[in-house]
C-alpha positions in Angstrom: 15.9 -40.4 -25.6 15.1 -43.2 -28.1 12.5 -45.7 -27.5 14.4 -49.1 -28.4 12.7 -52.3 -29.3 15.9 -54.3 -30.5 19.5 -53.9 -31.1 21.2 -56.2 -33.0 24.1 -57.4 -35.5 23.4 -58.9 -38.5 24.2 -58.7 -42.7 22.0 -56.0 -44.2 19.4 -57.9 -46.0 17.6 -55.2 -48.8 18.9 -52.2 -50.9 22.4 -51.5 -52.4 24.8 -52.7 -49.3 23.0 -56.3 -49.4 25.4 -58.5 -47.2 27.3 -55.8 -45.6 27.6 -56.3 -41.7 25.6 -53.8 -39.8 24.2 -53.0 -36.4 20.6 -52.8 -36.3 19.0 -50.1 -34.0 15.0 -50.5 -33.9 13.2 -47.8 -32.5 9.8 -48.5 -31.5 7.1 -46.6 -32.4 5.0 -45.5 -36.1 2.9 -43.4 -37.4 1.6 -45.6 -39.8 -0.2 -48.8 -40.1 0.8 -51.3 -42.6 -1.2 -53.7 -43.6 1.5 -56.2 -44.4 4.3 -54.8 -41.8 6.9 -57.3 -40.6 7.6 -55.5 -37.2 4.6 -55.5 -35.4 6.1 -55.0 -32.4 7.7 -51.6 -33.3 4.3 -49.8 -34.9 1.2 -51.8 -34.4 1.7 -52.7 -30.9 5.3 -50.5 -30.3 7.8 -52.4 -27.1 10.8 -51.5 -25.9 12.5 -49.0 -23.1 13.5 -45.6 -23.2 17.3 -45.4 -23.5 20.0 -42.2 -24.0 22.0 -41.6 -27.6 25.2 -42.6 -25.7 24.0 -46.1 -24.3 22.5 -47.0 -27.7 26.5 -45.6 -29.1 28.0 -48.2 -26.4 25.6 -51.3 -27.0 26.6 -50.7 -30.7 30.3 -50.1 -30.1 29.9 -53.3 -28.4 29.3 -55.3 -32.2 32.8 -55.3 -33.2 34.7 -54.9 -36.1 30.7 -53.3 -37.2 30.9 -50.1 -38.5 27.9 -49.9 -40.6 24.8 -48.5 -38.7 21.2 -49.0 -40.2 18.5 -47.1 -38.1 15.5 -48.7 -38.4 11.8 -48.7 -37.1 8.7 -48.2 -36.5 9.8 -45.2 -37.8 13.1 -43.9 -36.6 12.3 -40.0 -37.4 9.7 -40.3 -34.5 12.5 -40.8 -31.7 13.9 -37.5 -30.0 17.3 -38.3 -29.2 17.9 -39.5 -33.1 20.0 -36.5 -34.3 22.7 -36.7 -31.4 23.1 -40.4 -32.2 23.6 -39.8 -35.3 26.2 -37.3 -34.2 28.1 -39.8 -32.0 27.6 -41.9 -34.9 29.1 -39.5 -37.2 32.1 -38.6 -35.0 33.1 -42.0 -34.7 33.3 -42.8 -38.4 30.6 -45.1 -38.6 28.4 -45.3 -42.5 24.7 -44.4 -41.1 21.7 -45.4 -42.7 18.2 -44.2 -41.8 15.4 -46.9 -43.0 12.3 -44.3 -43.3 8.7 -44.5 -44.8 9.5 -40.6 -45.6 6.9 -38.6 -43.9 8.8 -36.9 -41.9 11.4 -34.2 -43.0 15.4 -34.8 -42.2 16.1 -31.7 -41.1 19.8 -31.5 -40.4 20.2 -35.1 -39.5 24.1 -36.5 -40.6 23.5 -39.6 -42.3 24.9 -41.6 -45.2 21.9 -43.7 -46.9 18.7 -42.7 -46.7 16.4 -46.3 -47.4 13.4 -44.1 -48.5 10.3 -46.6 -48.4 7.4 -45.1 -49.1 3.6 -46.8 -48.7 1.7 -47.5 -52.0 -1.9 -48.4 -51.6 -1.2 -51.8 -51.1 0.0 -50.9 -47.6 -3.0 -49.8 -46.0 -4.9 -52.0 -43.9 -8.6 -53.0 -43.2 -10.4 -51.0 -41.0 -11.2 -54.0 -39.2 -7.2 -55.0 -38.9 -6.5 -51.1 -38.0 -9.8 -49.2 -37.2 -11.5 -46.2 -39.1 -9.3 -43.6 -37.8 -6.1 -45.5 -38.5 -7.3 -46.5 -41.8 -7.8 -42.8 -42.3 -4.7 -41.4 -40.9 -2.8 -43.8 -42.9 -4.4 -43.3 -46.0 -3.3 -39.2 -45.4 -0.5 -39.3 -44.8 1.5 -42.1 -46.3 2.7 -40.5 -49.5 4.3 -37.2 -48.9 6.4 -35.8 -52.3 7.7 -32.7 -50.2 9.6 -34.3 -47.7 10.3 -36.8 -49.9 12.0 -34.1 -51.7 14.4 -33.0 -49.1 15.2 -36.1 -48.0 16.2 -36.6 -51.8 18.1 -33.2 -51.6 19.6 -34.2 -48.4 22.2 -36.4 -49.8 22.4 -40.3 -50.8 19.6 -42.3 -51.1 17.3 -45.3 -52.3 13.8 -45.7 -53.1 12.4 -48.8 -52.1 8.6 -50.2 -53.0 7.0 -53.1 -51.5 4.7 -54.1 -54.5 2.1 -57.0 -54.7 0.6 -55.9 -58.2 1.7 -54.6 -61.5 -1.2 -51.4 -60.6 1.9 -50.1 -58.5 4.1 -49.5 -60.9 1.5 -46.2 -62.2 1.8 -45.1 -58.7 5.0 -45.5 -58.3 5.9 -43.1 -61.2 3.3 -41.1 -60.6 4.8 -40.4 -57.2 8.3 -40.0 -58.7 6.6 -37.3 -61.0 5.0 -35.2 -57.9 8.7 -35.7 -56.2 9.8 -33.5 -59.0 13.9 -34.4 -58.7 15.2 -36.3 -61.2 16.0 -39.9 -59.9 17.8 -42.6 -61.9 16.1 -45.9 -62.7 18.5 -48.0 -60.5 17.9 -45.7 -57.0 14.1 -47.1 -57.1 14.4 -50.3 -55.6 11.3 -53.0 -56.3 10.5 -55.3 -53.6 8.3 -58.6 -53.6 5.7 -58.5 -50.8 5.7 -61.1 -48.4 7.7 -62.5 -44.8 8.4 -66.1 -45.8 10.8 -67.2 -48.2 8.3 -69.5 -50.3 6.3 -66.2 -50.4 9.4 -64.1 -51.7 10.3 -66.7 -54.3 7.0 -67.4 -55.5 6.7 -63.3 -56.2 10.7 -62.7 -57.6 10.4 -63.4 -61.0 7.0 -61.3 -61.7 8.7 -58.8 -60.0 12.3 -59.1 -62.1 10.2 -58.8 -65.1 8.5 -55.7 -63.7 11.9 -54.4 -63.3 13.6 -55.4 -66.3 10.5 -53.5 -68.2 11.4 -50.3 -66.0 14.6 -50.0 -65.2 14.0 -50.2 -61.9 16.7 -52.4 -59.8 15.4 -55.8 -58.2 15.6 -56.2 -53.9 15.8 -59.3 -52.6 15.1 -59.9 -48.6 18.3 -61.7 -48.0 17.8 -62.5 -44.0 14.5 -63.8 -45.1 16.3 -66.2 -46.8 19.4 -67.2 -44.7 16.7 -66.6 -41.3 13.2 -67.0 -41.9 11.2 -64.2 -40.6 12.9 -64.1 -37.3 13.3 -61.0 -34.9 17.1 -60.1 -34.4 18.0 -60.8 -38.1 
């Protein structure tokens, strides 16, 4: 079973299929707590029913001519009945990507993409937004270079940072460095924090500059733009 908060057809907005039409499965449910998460309803305060691999297959079969997947969360890894959608996925030719902070290890999961985002400091919240033991938790266990590994090992992927300060960029390499694989400069993906589009803008060129200093590719939040910060975009 999958806990669901939204399904839903859209363009993909972020990473290396920018624009590409996808269907959009949310699972609900995180074991983190970011301070600046744009999904509130699918980790902080996690909706949505319980539904079966095969009625999530036929809502998505529904989306026509869609044949890109994106898996999203929360954090999708948590959800049970994952690997066998991913199977029906799979079987009926669909491109699968799994959008995961990487704390949790793929196992043999099929997919395509994995949009590997993991949680620099900047993520973690107040103990008053989150509580003491949250604050803790998530301080623990957001940065995990093992499974970050074998998700690496797994098969395709991008790395992409939410930064807010030029301080990330050391723990962003420093992280690369404990990952130990070697990664080219254009599969780490930098991302200007914020959920408006004033917000993104104001942030984009700092952020190009980082990049263009790096080698590091430049992500835009295209539904931001064409959307606003709007649920079922």
């Amino acid at each position: 079973m999958l806990r669901i908060s939204e399904i839903f057809y859209s363009v993909q907005g972020e990473g290396v299929l920018t624009g590409v039409p996808s269907v959009f499965v949310r699972t609900s449910g995180c074991n983190l707590r970011c301070r600046w998460c744009d999904t509130p309803y699918a980790s902080w305060k996690p909706e949505g029913d319980q539904w079966t691999p095969a009625a999530v297959f036929e809502k998505m079969a529904s989306y026509a001519p869609a044949r890109h997947a994106v898996l999203t969360g929360g954090e999708p890894m948590l959800s049970p009945g994952l690997p066998e959608l991913c199977r029906l996925l799979r079987a009926a030719g669909w491109h699968i990507t799994i959008e995961t902070a990487g704390t949790v290890a793929p196992g043999g999961l099929e997919f395509d993409l994995a949009s590997l985002s993991p949680k620099l400091s900047g993520s973690v919240p107040s103990e008053a937004e989150a509580g003491a033991a949250w604050v803790a938790r998530h301080e623990a266990t957001r940065l995990q270079p093992a499974v970050l590994r074998e998700w690496l090992r797994a098969g395709d992927f991008q790395l992409k940072f939410v930064v807010g300060s030029r301080a990330e960029l050391g723990e962003i390499q420093t992280l690369l460095e404990a990952v130990g694989v070697a990664i080219a400069p254009h599969k780490v993906l930098l991302m200007p924090e914020g959920v408006e589009p004033l917000q993104l803008r104001a942030a984009a060129r700092e952020v190009a500059g980082w990049c263009k200093e790096t080698g590091f590719r430049f992500c835009d939040r295209l539904h931001v733009h064409l959307y606003g910060n709007t649920r079922g975009t």
